[in-house]
C-alpha positions, 0 to 999 in steps of 0.5 A: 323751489330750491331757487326761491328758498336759497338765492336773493338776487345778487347772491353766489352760487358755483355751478359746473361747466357744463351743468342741467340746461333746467337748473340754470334756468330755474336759478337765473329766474332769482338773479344770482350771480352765477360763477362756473367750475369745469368738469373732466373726466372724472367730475367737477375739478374741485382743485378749481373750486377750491382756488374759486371758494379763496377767490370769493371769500377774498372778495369778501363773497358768500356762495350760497350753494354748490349745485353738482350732478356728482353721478352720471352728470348731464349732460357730460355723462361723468361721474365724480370720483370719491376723493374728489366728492370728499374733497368737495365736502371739505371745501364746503365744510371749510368755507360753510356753503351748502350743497344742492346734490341733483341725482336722477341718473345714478341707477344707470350706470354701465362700467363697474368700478364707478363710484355711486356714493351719494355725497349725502351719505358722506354729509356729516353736518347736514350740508347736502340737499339731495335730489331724486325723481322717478322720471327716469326710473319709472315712467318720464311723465310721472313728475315725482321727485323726492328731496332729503335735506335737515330739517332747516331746509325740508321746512322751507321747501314745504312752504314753498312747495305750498305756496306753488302748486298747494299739492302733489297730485294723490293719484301720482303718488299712489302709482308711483307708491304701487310701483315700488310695493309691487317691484315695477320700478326695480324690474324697470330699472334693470331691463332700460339699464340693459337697452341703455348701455347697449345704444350709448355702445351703439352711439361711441362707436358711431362716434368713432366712425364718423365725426372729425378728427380730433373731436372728443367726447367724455366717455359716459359711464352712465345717465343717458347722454354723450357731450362731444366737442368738436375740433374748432373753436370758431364752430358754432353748434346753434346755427349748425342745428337748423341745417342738422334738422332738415337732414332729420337729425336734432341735438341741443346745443352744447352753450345752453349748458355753459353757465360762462357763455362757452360751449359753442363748439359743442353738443349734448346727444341723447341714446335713450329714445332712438332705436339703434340703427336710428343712432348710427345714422344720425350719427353719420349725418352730424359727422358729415355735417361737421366735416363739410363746417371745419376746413382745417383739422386742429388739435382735439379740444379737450378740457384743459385747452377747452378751458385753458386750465 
């Protein structure tokens, strides 16, 4: 909804690298052109976007809308810093572009000290669109979800909403409403936060042990996944994945992420399903996978040689 309401083919929207596999799918369905901002370990590089939104309006560009995950992001597992989720309102406020703020990970979080304001709570002029669900927080075949935005913008997606699918399902909503009244969602959110840190634990020390040297990963402060990247550039993740799948392993490969057509070197691994041990193997079979691939050990790929900042 928010492709059909916001974008006309041709038009800019700024995305980060990498971003939500489904978000690209459901913008590229409107045609835009699609220009991408990398993220490090602390979110989005907004210095980036700032020297982008100058390029753009140089070009004599409008950008339509900045789509973030600012919490928890997936894949990559960050979390943007609060100057950097000011600066991003500044910037959207000095060049007039709208924020789409896509928030499904933000109540798991496993490291205190991270910063989980909602840039809707710091929106000002009505800029952010906020995005919530209870797939992750409920139950991930209750396709709930819940946008906040002005009033321009909740009457457009109404419409459009309408025109889709004429109608929330009433007994969805009428689980989803007794969940909340009767504390299910907060008791579940607690026990998975719990079972969640403790496999991505499982996963980063699995990491550790048995990928190659020089691969590198952010750390992931919450949300559900680890993106590693690994230590060669002329690795190709996809044609790895049929060879990692007859071993019993499977992972997304990281380019489906990559608005710019990058992240071939890289992966997005998930912790939430598998059962610890599970993890550990799995891990160790990717590892191996890895080493017997890369014949000469490199320099780590990190973000700035990643993307030549």
């Amino acid at each position: 909804m928010i492709s059909r309401v916001f974008i006309d083919e041709g038009n800019v929207i700024i995305v980060e690298l990498p971003t939500y596999l489904a978000a690209l799918n459901a913008f590229t369905i409107s045609y835009p052109q699609i220009v991408g901002i990398p993220v490090d370990e602390n979110g989005m590089r907004t210095d980036i976007l700032e020297k982008e939104l100058k390029r753009l309006q140089a070009e004599g560009k409008k950008v339509k809308f900045i789509y973030t995950i600012p919490v928890a992001h997936n894949p990559a597992g960050v979390t943007l810093s609060l100057d950097r989720k000011k600066h991003l309102l500044e910037l959207a406020s000095r060049y007039d572009v709208a924020v789409i703020e896509d928030d499904p990970y933000s109540y798991f979080i496993y490291e205190s000290g991270v910063d989980v304001t909602p840039l809707k709570t710091l929106d000002t002029e009505g800029r952010v669109t906020y995005l919530g669900t209870l797939s992750k927080i409920l139950s991930p075949g209750l396709r709930l979800g819940w946008v906040l935005g002005n009033h321009h913008v909740i009457d457009a997606l109404e419409r459009a909403k309408q025109t889709a699918d004429l109608h929330t399902s009433t007994l969805t909503q009428f689980i989803a409403l007794e969940s909340i009244r009767r504390g299910v969602v907060d008791k579940t959110i607690e026990k998975a936060k719990q079972i969640y840190k403790m496999k991505r634990d499982v996963m980063l020390d699995a990491l550790s042990d048995s990928m190659p040297e020089n691969t590198w990963w952010p750390r992931p402060v919450g949300g559900l996944f680890v993106m590693i990247f690994l230590p060669s550039l002329d690795i190709d993740t996809k044609k790895l994945l049929p060879e990692a799948i007859a071993r019993g392993v499977a992972y997304v490969p990281g380019a489906s992420f990559f608005a710019n057509g990058g992240g071939w070197n890289s992966m997005r691994l998930n912790f939430s399903f598998p059962p610890p041990d599970k993890i550990a193997e799995g891990i160790k079979i990717i590892g191996d996978l890895a080493k017997e691939r890369i014949k000469s050990p490199s320099e780590p790929i990190t973000p700035e040689k990643f993307y030549n900042f």
